[in-house]
N, C-alpha and C positions, 0 to 999 in steps of 0.2 A: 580711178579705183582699180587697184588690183584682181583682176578676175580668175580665178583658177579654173585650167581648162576640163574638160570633160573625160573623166578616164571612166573606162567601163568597170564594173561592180564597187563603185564607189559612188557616195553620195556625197555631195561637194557644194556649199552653202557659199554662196558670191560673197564675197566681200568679207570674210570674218578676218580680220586683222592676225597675222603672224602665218599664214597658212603657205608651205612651201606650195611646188610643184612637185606635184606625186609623179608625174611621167618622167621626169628627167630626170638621171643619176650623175652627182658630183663625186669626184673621188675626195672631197672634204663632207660628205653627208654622210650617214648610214641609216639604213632606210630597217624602219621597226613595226613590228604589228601589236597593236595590245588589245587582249580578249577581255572585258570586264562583265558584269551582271550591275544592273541597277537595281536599287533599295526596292520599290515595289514591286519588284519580281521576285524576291527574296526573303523579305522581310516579314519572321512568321512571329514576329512581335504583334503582327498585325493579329496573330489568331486570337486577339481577346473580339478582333472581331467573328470570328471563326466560331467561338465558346458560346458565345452568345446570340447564336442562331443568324449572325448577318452573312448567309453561304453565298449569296452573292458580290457580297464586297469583295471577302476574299477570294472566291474565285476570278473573279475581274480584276484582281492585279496580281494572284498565284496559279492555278493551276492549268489557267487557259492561256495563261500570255509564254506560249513557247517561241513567237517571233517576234521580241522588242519593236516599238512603234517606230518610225522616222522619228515625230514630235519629243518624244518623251528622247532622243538621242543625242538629237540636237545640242540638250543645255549642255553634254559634254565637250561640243568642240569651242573654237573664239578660246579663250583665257580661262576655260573653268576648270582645266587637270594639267599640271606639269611632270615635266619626267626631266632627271639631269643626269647624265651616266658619268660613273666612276672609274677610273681608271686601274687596271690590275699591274698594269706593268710600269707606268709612270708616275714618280712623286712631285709632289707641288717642295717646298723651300720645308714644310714641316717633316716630312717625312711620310704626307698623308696620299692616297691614291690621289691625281687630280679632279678636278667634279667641271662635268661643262657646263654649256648655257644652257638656263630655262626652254626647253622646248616642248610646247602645245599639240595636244590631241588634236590629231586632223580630219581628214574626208570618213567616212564611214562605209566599210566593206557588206555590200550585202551579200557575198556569196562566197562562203570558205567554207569547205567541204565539214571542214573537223569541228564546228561551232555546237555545241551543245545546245539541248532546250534554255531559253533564255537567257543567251550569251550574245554578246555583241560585240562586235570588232573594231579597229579604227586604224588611220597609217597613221605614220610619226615620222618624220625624217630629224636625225640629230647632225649637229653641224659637231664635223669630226675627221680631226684628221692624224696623219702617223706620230704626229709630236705627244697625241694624246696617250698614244698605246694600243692595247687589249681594252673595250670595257669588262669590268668583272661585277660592279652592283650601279644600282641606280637610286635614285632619288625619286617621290614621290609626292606632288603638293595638289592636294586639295581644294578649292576655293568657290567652291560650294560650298548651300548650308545642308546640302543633305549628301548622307554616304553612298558609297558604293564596292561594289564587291570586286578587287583587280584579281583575275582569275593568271594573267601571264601577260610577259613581256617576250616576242620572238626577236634578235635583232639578225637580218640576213645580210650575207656578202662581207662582212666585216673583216678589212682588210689583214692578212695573214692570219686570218686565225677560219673564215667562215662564217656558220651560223650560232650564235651563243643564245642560248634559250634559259629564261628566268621564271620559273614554277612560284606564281606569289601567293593563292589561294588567299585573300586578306581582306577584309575591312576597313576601308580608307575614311576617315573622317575631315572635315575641313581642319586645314592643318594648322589653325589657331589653336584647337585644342592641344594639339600634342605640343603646344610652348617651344622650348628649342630643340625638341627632339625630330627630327625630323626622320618619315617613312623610308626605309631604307630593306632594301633586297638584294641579292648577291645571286647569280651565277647559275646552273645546274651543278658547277663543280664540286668536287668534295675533297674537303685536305684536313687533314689533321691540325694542331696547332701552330707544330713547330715548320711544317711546309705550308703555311698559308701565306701567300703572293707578299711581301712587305706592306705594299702602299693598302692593301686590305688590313692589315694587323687592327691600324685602330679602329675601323671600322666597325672588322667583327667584335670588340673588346665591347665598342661603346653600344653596340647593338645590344648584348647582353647585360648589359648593364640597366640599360632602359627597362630590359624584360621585366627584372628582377625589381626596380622601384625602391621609395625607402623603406618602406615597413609601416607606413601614417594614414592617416585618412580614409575615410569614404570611397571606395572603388565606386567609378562612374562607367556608364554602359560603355563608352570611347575606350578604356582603359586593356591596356597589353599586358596588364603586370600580373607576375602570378607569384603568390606569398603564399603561407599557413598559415592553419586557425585550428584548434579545437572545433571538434563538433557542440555548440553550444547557442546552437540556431533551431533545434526541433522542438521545442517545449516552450509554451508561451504561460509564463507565472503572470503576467499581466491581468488576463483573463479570470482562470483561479488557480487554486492549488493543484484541483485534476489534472489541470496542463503543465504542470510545472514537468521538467525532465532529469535526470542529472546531467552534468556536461560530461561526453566523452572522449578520452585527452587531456593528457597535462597530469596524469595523477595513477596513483599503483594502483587506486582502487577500480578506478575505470579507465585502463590503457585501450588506446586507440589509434588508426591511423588518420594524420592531419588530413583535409579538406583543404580547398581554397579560399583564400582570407577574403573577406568581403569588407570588414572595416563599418557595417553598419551600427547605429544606436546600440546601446543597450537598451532593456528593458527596466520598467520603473519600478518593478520590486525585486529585481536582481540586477546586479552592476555589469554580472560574468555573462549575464547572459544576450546575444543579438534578437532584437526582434528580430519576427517570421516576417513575410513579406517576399517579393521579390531579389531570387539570389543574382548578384553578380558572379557572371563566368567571365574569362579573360574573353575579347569582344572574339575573337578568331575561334575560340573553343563552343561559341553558341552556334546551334543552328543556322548554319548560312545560304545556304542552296536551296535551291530548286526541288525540293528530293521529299519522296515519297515517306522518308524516315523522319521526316521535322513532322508531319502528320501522325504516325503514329507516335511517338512521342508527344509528343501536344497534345495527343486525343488520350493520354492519364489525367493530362491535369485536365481538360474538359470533363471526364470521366470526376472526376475528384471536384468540382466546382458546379454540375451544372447537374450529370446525370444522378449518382448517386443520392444527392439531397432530393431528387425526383423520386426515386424508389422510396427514399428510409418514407417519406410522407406516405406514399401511397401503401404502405405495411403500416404503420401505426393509424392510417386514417381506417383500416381493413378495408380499406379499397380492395384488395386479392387477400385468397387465403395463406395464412402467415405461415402455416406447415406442407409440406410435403402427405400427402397422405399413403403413395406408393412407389418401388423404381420406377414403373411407368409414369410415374410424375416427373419423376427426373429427366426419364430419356425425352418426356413432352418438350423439354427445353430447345432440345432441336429439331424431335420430329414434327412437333405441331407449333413449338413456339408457344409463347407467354400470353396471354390478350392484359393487355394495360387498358387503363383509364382513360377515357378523351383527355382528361385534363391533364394526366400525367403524359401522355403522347405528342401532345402537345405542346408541352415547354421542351420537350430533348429530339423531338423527330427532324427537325433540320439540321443539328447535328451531323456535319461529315463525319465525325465516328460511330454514331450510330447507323448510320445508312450504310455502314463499312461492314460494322459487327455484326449489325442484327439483321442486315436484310429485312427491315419492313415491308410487308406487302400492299400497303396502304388499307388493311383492316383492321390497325391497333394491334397487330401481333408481333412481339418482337421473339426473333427466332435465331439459335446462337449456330453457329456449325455446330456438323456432328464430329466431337470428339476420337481420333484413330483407336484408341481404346476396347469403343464398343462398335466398332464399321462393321467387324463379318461377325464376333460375337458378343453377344448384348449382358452374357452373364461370365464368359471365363474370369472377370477381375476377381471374382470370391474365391476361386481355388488358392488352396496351398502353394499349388508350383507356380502364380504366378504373382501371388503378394511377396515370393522368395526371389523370383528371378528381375524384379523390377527395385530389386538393392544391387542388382550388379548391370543392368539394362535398363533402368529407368530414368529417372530425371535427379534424383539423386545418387547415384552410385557409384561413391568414394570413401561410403562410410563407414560399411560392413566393415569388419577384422576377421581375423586368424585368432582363435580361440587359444592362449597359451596355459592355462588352469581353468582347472573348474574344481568350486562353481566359481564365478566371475568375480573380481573382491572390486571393492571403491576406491579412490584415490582421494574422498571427501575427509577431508580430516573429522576423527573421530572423537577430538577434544571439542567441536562444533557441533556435530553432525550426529555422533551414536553409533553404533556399528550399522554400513547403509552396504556391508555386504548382501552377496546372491542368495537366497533361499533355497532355489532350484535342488532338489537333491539326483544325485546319478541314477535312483531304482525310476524315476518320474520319466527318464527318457527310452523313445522308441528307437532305438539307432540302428533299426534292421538286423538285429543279432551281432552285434559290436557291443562291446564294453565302453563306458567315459575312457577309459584309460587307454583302450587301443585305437578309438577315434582321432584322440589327441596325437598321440604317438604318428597316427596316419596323418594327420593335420587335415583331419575331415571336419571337422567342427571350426564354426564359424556363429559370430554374435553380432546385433546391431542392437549398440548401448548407449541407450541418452538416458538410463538413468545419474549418470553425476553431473549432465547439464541441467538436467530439468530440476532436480530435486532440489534446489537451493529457492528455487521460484514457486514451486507448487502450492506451498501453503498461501501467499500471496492472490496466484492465480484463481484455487479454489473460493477467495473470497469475491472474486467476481461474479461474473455472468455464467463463465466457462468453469466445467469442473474436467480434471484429470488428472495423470498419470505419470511417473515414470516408469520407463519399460527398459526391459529387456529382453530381446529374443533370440534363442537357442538354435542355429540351423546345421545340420546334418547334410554333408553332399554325400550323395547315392551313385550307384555306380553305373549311371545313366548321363551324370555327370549333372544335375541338377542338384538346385536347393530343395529341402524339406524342413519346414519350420518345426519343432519338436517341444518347442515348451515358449511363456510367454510369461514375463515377469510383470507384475502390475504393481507398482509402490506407492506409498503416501507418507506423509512425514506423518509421525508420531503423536496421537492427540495428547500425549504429557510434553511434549515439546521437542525440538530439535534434538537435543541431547538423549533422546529415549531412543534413536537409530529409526529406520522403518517400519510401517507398517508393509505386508508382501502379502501378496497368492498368486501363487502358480496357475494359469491355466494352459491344460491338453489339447492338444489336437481330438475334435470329435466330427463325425457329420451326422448324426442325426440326434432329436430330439432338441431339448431344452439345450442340452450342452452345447450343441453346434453352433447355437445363438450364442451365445456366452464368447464360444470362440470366435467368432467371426466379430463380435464385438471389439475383443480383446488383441483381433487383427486391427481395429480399426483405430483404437487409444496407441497403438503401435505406428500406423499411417501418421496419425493425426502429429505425434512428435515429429516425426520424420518431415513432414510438410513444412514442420514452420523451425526446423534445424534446416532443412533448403534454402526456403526463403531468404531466413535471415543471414546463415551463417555461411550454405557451400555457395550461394547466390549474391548477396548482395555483400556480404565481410572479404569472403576469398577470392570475388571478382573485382566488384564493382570499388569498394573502399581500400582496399589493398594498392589499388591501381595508381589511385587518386597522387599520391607522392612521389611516385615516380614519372608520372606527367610532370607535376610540376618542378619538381628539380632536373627533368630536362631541358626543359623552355628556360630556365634558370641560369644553366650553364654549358650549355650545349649547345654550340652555335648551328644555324642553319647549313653551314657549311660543312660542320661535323659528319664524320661517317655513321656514327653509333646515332646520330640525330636521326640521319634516313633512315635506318635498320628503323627505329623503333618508334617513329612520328606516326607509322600508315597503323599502326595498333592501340594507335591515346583516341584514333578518331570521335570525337562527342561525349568523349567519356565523361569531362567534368562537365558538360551539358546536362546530362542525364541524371549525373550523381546529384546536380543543384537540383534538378526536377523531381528526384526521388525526396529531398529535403523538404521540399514542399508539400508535398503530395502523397507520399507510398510511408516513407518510416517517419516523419515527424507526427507530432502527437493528436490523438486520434483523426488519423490518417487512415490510408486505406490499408496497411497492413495491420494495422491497432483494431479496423474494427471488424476484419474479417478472420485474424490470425489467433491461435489459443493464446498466445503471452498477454495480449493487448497491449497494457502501456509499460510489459518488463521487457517488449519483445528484442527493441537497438543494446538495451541493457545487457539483455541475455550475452550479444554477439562481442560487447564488452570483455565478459568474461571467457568466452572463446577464445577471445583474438593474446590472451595472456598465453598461450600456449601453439597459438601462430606461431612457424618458424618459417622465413623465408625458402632454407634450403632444400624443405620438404616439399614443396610445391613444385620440383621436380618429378614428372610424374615416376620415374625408376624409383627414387626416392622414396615418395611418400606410396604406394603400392607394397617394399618392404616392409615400411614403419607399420603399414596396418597388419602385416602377417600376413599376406594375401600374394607373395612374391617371394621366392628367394632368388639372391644372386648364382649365376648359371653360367658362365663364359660359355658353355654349349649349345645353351637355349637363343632360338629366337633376341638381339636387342639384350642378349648376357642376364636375363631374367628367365625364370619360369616360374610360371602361373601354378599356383597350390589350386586354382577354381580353373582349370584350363578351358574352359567354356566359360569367360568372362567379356562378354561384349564390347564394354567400356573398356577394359585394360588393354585389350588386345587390339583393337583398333586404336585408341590412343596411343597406345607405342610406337604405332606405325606411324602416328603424324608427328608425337614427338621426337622421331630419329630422326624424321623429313627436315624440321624447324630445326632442329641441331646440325645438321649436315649442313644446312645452309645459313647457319649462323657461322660456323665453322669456315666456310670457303670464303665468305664476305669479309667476317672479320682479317681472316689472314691477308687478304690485298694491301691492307693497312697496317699493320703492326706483324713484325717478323718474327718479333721474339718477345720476350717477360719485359724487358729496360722499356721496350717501347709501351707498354701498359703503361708501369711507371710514372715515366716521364712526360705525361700526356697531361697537362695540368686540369684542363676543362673534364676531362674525365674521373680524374682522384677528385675534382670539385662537387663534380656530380653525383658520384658513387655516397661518398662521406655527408652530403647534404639529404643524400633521400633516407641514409641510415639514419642519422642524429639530426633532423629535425621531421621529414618526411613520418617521420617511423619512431619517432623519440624517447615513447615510452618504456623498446625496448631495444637502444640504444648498444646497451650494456651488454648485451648477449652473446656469449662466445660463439654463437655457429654465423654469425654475417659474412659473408668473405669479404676480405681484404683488398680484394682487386689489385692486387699485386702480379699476376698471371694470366698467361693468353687465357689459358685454361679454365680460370675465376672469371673472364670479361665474357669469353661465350657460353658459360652458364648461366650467370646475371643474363642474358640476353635472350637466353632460349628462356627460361623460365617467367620472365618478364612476356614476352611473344606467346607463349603457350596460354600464359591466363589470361588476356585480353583478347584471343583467338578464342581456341579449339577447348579449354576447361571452360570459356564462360559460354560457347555454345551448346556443349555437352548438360550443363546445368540450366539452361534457358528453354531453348526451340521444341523442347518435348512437356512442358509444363500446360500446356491447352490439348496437345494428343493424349496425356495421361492426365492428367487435373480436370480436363472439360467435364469429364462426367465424374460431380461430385462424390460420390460412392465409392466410386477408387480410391479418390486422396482427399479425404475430409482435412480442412483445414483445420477444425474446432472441436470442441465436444464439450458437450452441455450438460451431461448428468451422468453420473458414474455408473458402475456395476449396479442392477438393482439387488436387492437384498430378498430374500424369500419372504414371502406373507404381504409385501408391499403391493398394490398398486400397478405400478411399473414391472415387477418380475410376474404378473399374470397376465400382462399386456405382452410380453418377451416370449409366454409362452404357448399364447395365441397368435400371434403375430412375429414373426423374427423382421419381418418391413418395417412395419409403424416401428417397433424398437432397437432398429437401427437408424431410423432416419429421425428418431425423437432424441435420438446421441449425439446424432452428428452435426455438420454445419446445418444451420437454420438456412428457409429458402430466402431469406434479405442477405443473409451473408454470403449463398453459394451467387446470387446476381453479382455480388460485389467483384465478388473473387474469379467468376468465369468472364464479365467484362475486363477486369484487369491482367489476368494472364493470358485471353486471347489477343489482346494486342503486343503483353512482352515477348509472346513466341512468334510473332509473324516477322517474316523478311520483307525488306521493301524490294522496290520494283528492282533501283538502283545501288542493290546493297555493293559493294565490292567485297569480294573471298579471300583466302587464304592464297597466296599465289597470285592475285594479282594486286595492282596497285592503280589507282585513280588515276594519272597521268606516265603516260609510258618516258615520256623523258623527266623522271624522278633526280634520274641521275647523267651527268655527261660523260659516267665511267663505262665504256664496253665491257671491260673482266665486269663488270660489278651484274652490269645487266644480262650478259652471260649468263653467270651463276642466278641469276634469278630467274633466268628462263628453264634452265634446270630444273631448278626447286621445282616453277608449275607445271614441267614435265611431270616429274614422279609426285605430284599431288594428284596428277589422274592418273597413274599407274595403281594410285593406291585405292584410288576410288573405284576402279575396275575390279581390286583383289578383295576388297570389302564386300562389293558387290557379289559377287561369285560367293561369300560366303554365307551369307546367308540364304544360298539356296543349296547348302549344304544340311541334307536332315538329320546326320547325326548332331549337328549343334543345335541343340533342341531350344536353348535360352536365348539363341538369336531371332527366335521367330514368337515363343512362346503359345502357352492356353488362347492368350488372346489373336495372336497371328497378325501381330504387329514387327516385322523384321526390324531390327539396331539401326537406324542408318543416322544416327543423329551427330557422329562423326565423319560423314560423308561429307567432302570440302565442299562441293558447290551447291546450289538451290535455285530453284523458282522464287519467283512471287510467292508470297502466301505464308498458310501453314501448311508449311510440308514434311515435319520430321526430319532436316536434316540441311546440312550447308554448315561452313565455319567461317562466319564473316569477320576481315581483319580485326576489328574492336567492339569494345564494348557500346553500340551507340543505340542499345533498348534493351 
């Protein structure tokens, strides 16, 4: 029998058939390293063991196995993984790269510096010699029944060329599944179409081909293929009517952007619609790692499956009392914590995400962090200047506008609708001794208006649980350079009917008595829109949903070899992981945003009718900063804008990382394309642009402002503005929703009862109390559990998140210019983070710090662990 001799850091099983000599080097071998992860180190499919209180299953094959067993390594060598390399420079008689012999996983490395938590190594020697060429991709065959994760392929010494390194980050299945497609990876390289290697051509042709699939059937967990779908998976009619949903996509009435096709059942009382259930993701876009962030993620849908139906019991059983009685009930949430029920403690305390979130102490108390909010002051969120300065510094602040008339008119058609203009009249405002007219003229006045979103759903909503409002508020910048809100519009649709316009009243600014109440109320039906216009629309429509088609139409047509593949692969990271996870859990119907959010079941609806007036190009942020009035063009200014709010947190530091992301779109791009022809004539790319417009985006296909992608100039705006919303916009609207949301009273999600009316009940309780009759408006305490367990884990960073500036694996690319200019880029990502820094210890910028004395830093690129207010991690992956 064949014995292989003993090399040092390798593990070497006597006798497995096929197994070279790792010591000795042939000039017909090429000696290969491959890094893989096994399924049970990996595999957070497992978390339904996780969900269900088994914490030490899955800790015993996830969080503690950071050094794979010998045993468990084993079944990879003998005949169970092949690998066959491709030739880049030589063709076989077809024209194809040539492919070599089967060659087997060998001895196993136990000591490589760069091996990550639960990563495992192995040598390979491939029988290879000059006749074959360059390799440039390989072959991969499975013959196991269980998967595994190939993280890379090293191959060293390869004759006239070196070391060729293959980044495969993949999911290998036993390769009877994939029929005759067989696992195929290519190179570090990057080429364009028309300069890709010849014996590669069909290669990468057929690679994308397989991506893309026929459009049939069942998607299976094994499955690469990424398709579109209507959103017509959140609404289960099976059940009853309450669950029924409308589909959105496919239709004017409710335009949307596609998802990825799963190809499940319909449901039995509607044909359009897919059962709920379990989403397929393409297998490479789920959760695959080791990582800190499959936990938090996962621990929604635990949260949504195990915890929540824990609470709503223990409130309906009155196990705890169902209201709030004061703010100090509130802040109890974090300084003393909840006390629960043995019995309710009991079914969720094993729970790894409660032992995350709530720090149990082992006395039944669940206890949340303290909110950055109220850290050094526990009441500035009531003031004036800070419910003003948290539209331009908060967690939503892109909404505000440039006031260009007053009073404010609707764009609600008035043949539907009735006149749903502003009431507000010019004597009602306080504008520091200014006129309406010379404000405007000053362009000092400013509004944050969801009255023509909400008002179309109001009457609807009021027939719920929840009652409310639409608003609009009045704000005046001072010449201290902050906001003052000055007037607050409150509407309701007409009780003779749509057609009879609005109902309206004005409420003032006051601080004492009855009025103060009224106002602070009136701030809070203002909140309360704003909350769940976040949520739905600057949050989960302009990030998360927006994103979703242009993932998939790169995987589609853009080969891994592509340039614009690299730029824009490390920014899709889990994206359709999470968007499938939200479908299950967060916006499908009464989910957790239905039952803690005011729309309830109009809420996906609502972002429906937003997304009709989506424009791609506006999502530039220079762009859409003009569009809101909030900017004019400047060639002298700062970035060719200047700031009408020039103490504007969010815009101003935003600029700075959107010049950053542009600059460096700009130098990448240009390595590869020289000029306008080569856009052009780039076929994978006219494939890709044209597919995310007219099918990705279909509904609004037709629209003149798409660009064309005819010019250098079109390909790196498409690029930067694609990069900015899976970056730095979807941090901006994320990582600050538990530092400002955590303490309900800031950002009530809900409201429960209107203005009360004089002689009632309710208005003598308002005037005894302005507590009880704020916290008897606002989110209920079942709702604020809901909503502070779910946005404290949307805003946390994991351990292992990757930033802005960097990338998951440093040999991304085998191009020096390319990586070059990317070392750049994360040069001036800390230059900026230095000059950010510095400014907010600047005190004339009084909004950067605020009443509450919460400094901006939520565009700060990099981050800890935690909640911490700030970092922009490459993508959307929570």
């Amino acid at each position: 029998m064949f014995q292989v001799p003993k090399v040092p850091g390798i593990l070497n099983p006597g006798g497995v058939s096929g197994i070279l000599n790792p010591g000795g080097h042939s000039q017909n071998r090429i000696k290969g390293t491959v890094v893989l992860m096994r399924k049970n180190v990996l595999d957070f499919n497992s978390v339904a063991d996780f969900t269900k209180g088994n914490v030490g299953g899955v800790i015993g094959t996830g969080l503690s196995v950071v050094g794979s067993t010998v045993d468990g390594l084993t079944a990879f060598l003998g005949r169970s993984v092949s690998l066959q390399l491709i030739s880049a420079t030589k063709s076989d008689e077809s024209g194809k790269g040539k492919v070599g012999k089967d060659t087997f996983i060998e001895g196993i490395i136990t000591s490589l510096p760069t091996l990550g938590a639960g990563e495992s190594a192995f040598y390979v020697h491939f029988e290879w010699d000059e006749s074959m060429g360059i390799p440039g991709a390989f072959y991969v065959k499975n013959f196991m029944q269980v998967e595994f994760y190939l993280k890379s392929l090293t191959l060293e010494d390869v004759p006239n060329h070196g070391t060729i390194r293959f980044v495969c980050n993949s999911w290998i299945y036993n390769t009877n599944l994939y029929k005759k497609r067989l696992r195929i990876f290519f190179a570090n390289h990057t080429y364009v179409p028309s300069e890709t290697p010849k014996p590669l051509v069909h290669y990468r042709e057929e690679e994308l081909k397989n991506l893309r699939g026929d459009g049939t059937g069942e998607r299976k967990e094994h499955d690469r293929i990424y398709d579109y779908d209507v959103y017509n998976d959140l609404g289960n009619p099976d059940l009853s009517e309450n669950f029924a949903r409308p589909i959105l996509g496919g239709s004017s009435t409710h335009p949307y952007p596609r998802r990825g096709r799963t190809g499940r059942y319909p449901t039995r009382k509607d044909s359009n619609c897919e059962k709920p259930g379990e989403v397929y993701v393409p297998r490479d876009e789920n959760f695959g790692h080791l990582k800190s962030s499959d936990f938090l993620a996962y621990g929604i849908k635990s949260l949504s499956q195990y915890v929540l139906p824990a609470f709503e019991s223990m409130f309906s059983l009155n196990l705890t009392p169902n209201e709030f009685d004061s703010f100090q009930d509130v802040r109890d949430l974090c300084e003393g914590g909840i006390k629960l029920p043995t019995e309710v403690i009991s079914s969720i305390a094993l729970l790894p995400v409660i032992k995350e979130l709530f720090r149990t102490d082992g006395e039944q108390v669940l206890k949340f962090p303290t909110p950055h909010v109220i850290k050094v002051n526990k009441s500035a969120w009531m003031t004036d200047e800070e419910f003003a300065r948290e539209m331009i510094a908060g967690v939503n602040p892109n909404v505000i506008r440039g006031l260009e008339e007053f009073p404010p008119k609707s764009n609600l058609d008035p043949a539907t609708y009735g006149d749903q203009n502003s009431k507000i009249t010019a004597e009602a405002l306080d504008l520091e001794g200014s006129t309406v007219d010379e404000a405007l003229a000053k362009k000092r006045l400013f509004v944050l208006d969801y009255h023509d979103i909400f008002m179309p759903y109001i009457r609807g909503i009021n027939q719920t649980y929840a009652k409310a409002y639409a608003t609009r508020t009045i704000l005046f910048l001072k010449e201290n350079g902050t906001l003052m809100p000055v007037a607050i519009e409150l509407s309701l649709p007409h009780p003779a009917g749509d057609k009879s316009g609005a109902v309206s009243q004005v409420i003032l600014p006051a601080k004492e008595g009855v009025e103060s109440t009224i106002w602070l109320l009136a701030k809070a039906y203002v909140v309360v829109n704003d909350s769940c216009y976040h949520q739905l629309m600057s949050h989960w429509l302009n990030t998360h949903a927006v994103m979703e088609p242009f993932i998939i139409a790169t995987h589609r047509h853009l080969s891994a070899l592509h340039p614009i593949y690299k730029l824009l692969t490390p920014h899709y990271r889990d994206t359709m992981n999470i968007n499938a996870l939200a479908r299950q859990s967060l916006i499908n119907a009464d989910g957790i945003i239905e039952k803690s959010f005011l729309p309830s079941k109009y809420s996906v609806e609502m972002s429906s009718a937003v997304y009709k007036n989506w424009v791609f190009t506006d999502q530039a942020l220079p762009a859409e900063l003009v569009k809101r009035g909030v900017a004019v063009k400047d060639s002298s200014a700062p970035h060719g804008l200047r700031l009408l709010i020039e103490d504007y947190p969010y815009a101003v530091d935003g600029l700075e990382i959107w010049a950053v992301i542009k600059s460096w779109v700009q130098e990448y791009v240009s390595l590869y394309y020289a000029k306008d022809d080569d856009v052009k004539s780039d076929p994978e790319l006219q494939h890709w642009w044209k597919e995310a417009v007219e099918k990705g985006h279909a509904d609004l296909k037709d629209k003149p402002w798409w660009p064309k992608l005819q010019t250098l100039e079109e390909l790196v705006e498409i690029c930067t503005i694609i990069i900015w919303t899976g970056s730095a916009l979807h941090a901006a609207v994320n990582f600050g929703q538990y530092p400002y949301g955590g303490f309900i009273l800031n950002r009530p999600t809900s409201s429960r009862r209107l203005l009360p009316e004089k002689g009632t009940p309710e208005y003598e309780e308002m005037v005894n109390s302005h507590q009880k009759a704020y916290l008897r408006t606002i989110t209920s305490k079942f709702q604020t559990m809901i909503d502070l367990s779910v946005i404290e884990i949307l805003s946390r960073h994991a351990s292992d998140e990757v930033y802005l500036g960097q990338r998951e694996n440093p040999h991304w690319t085998s191009d020096s210019k390319a990586l070059k200019a990317f070392q750049k880029f994360g040069n001036k990502l800390k230059d900026i983070e230095e000059k950010l820094a510095s400014k907010n210890k600047d005190e004339k910028l009084r909004n950067r710090i605020g009443p509450v004395e919460l400094p901006y830093t939520l565009l700060h690129p990099t981050s800890e662990e935690g909640l911490t207010f700030r970092g922009i991690p490459n993508s959307i992956s929570i």
